[in-house]
N, C-alpha and C positions, 0 to 999 in steps of 0.2 A: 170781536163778536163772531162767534159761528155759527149761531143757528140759524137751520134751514127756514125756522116762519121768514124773516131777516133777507133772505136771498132770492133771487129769479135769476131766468135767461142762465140755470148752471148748465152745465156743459162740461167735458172730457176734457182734459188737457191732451191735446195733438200732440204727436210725435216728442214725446217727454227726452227719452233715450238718448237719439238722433239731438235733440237740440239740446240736451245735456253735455255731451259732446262736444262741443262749439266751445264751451266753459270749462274755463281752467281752475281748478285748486291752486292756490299760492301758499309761499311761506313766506315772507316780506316784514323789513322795519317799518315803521308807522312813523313817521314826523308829523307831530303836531302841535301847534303852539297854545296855550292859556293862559289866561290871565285871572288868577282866586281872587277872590272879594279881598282887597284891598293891598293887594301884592302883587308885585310887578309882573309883565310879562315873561311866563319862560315857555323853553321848547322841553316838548317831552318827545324820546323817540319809546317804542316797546313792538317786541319780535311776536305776528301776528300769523292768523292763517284767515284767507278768505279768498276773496276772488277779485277781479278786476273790473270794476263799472262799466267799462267801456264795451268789455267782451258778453257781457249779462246784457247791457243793452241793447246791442246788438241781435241778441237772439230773444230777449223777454223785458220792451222797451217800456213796459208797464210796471217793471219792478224797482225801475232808477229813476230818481228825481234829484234835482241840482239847488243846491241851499249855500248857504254862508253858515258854513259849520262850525268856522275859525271865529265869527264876527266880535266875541266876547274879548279877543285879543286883538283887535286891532284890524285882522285882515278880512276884509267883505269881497275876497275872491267866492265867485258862486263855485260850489264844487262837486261833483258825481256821489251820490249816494245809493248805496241797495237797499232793499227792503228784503234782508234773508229769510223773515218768514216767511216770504210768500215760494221761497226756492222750497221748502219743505213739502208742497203738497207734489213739487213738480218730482223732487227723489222719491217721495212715495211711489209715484205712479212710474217711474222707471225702472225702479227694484221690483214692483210689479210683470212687467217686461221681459225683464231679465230672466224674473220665475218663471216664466212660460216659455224663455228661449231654452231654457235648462232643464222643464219637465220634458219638453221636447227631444231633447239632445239624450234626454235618458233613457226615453222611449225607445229611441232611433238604435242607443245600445243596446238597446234588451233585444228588440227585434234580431238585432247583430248577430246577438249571441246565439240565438232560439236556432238562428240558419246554420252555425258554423255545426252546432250541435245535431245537426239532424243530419 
């Protein structure tokens, strides 16, 4: 749900960028076990791209939460989960950022040029 009736207490997202930063893109195999309605348990591995729990929590401890993700097969290890939608508002607002480090840096050329030319 997004609508603003729905929300309060919004707010900016602080230093998006900078804590962007902190998080790494991966390319990683996935092991994970399951077990389908009525057939035995197997392991599936498949080649993933995402991020690392540990390093997201670290910087946006609000976006990871720890479950038994496995439990359908057997294993009730609790385990790190993201919530990657909530990363999307935060790239929004760093590509934001960015655009303004870059209108900036365009600026600073043009000016460059303006001097070398006169």
């Amino acid at each position: 749900v997004s609508d603003k009736r729905l929300k309060s207490n919004i707010q900016p997202i602080s230093s998006p960028l900078d804590r962007l930063m902190l998080i790494n893109g991966r390319r990683y195999v996935l092991t994970t076990t399951a077990k389908p309605y009525g057939e035995e348990v197997s392991t599936r591995t498949t080649e993933q791209y995402g991020v690392i729990a540990q390093e997201v929590e670290a910087v946006f401890p609000e976006m990871v939460s720890q479950k038994a993700v496995l439990n359908n097969a057997g294993d009730n290890t609790i385990y790190k989960t993201v919530n990657y939608d909530q990363l999307i508002p935060v790239l929004i607002e760093a590509v934001k950022e960015l655009n303004l480090k870059v209108e900036d840096l365009e600026e600073q050329i043009k000016q460059l040029k303006q001097q070398q030319q006169q």
